[in-house]
TORKOL-4160 file (C-alpha; in steps of 0.2 Angstrom, whole numbers, padded with zeros to 4 digits, m for minus):
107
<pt num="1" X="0466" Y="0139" Z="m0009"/>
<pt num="2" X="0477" Y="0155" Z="0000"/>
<pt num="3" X="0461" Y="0165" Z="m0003"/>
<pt num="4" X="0449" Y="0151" Z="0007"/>
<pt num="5" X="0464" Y="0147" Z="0021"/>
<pt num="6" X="0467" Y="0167" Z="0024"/>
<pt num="7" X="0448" Y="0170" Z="0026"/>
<pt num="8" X="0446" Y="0156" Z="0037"/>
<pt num="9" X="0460" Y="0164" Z="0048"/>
<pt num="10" X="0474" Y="0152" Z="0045"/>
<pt num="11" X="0486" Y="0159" Z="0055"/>
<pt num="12" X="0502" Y="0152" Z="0043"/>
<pt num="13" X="0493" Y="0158" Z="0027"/>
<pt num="14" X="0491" Y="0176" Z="0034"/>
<pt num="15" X="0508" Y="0178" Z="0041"/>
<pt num="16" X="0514" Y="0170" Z="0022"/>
<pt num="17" X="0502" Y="0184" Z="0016"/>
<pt num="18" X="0508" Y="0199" Z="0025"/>
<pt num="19" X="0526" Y="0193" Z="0019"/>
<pt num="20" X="0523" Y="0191" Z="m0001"/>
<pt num="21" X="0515" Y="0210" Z="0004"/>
<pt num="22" X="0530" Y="0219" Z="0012"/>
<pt num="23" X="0539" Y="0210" Z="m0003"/>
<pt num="24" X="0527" Y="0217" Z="m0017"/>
<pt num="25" X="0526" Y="0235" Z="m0008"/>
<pt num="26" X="0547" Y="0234" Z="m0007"/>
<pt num="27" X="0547" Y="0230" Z="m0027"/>
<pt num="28" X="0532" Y="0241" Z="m0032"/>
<pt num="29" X="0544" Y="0256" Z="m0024"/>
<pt num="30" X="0557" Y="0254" Z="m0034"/>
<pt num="31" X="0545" Y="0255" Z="m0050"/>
<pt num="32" X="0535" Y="0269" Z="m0041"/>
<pt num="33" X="0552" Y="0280" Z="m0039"/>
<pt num="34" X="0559" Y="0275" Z="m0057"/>
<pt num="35" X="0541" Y="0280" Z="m0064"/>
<pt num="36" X="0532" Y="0289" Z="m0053"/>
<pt num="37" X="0512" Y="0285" Z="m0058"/>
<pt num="38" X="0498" Y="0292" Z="m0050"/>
<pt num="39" X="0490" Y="0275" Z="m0045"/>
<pt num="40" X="0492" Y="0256" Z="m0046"/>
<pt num="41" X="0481" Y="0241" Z="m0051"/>
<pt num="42" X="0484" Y="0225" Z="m0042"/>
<pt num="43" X="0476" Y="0213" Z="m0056"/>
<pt num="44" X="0477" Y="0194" Z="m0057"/>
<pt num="45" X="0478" Y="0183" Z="m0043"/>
<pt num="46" X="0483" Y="0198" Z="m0035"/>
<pt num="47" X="0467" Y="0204" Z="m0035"/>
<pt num="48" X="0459" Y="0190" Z="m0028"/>
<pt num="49" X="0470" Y="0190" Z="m0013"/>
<pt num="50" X="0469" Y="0210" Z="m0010"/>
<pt num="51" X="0460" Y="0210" Z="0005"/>
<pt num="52" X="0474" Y="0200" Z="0015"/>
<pt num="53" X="0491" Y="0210" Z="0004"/>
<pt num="54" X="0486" Y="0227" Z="0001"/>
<pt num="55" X="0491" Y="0233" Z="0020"/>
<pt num="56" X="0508" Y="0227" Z="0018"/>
<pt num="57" X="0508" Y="0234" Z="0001"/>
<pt num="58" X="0503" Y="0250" Z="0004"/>
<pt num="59" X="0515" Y="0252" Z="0023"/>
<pt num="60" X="0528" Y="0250" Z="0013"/>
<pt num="61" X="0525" Y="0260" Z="m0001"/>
<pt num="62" X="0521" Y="0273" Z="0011"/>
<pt num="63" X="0536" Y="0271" Z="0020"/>
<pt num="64" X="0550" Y="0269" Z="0006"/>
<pt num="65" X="0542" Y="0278" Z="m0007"/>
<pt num="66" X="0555" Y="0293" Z="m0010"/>
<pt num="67" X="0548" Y="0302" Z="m0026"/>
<pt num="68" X="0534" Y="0311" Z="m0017"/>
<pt num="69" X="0522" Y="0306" Z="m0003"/>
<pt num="70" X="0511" Y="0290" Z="m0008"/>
<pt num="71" X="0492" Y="0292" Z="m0004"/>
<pt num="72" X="0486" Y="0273" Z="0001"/>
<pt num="73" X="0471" Y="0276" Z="m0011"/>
<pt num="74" X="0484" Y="0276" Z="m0026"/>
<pt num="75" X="0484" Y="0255" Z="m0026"/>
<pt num="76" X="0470" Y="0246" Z="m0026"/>
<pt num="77" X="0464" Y="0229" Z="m0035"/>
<pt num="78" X="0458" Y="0229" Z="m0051"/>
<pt num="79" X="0439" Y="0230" Z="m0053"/>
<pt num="80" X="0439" Y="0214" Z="m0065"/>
<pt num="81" X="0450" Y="0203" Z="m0052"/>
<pt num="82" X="0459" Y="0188" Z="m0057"/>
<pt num="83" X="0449" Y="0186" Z="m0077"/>
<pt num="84" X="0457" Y="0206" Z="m0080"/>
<pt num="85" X="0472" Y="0198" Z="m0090"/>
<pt num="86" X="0461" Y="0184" Z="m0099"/>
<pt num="87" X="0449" Y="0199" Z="m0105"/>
<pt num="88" X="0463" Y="0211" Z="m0110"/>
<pt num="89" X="0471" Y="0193" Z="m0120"/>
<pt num="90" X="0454" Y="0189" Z="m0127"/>
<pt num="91" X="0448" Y="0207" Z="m0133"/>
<pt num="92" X="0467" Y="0209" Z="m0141"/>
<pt num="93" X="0464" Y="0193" Z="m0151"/>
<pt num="94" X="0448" Y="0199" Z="m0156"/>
<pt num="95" X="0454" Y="0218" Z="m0161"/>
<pt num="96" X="0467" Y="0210" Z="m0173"/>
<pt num="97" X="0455" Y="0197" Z="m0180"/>
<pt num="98" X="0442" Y="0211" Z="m0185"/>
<pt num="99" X="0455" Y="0223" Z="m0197"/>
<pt num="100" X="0462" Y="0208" Z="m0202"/>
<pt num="101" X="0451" Y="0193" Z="m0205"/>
<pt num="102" X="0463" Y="0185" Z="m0215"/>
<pt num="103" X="0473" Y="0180" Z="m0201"/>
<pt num="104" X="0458" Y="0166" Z="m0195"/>
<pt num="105" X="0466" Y="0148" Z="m0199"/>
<pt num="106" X="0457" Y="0139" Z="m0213"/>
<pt num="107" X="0452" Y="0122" Z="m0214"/>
């Protein structure tokens, strides 16, 4: 619904939407300085609303970032959007399944 009301301009939606992203960016700076990776993946729902948070996101994490200078192309949304979790869940279950079969219920 956020996604649909942003792209249709919604003025209260995008202003909620460029808040959550100076919120995320001033979080992700604190992990970025504590860890200092070379990139992030915005995955999830996160993904699906990219387009509308990632310029917040990424002004703040240019701005506060302290542990070197942040490049804007270091975030970016994950390629498998909002089903990246469910995948990484699903193929997990199936790994642990395959070495040990015997951990299928029985009828």
């Amino acid at each position: 619904m956020l996604a649909e009301r942003a792209a249709a301009g919604h003025p209260p939606t995008l202003a909620a939407l460029e808040r959550a992203g100076r919120a995320l960016g001033l979080a992700l700076t604190s992990a970025v300085d504590l860890i200092d990776p070379d990139r992030l993946v915005l995955g999830g729902a996160y993904a699906e609303l990219a387009g509308w948070l990632l310029p917040a996101v990424r002004a703040e994490l240019a701005e506060r970032v302290t542990v070197r200078p942040w490049a804007e192309e270091a975030l970016r949304p994950a390629a498998l959007g909002r089903r990246g979790p469910l995948l990484g869940a699903a193929l997990t279950t199936v790994r642990r399944i395959m070495a040990d079969p015997t951990l299928l219920p029985t009828a």
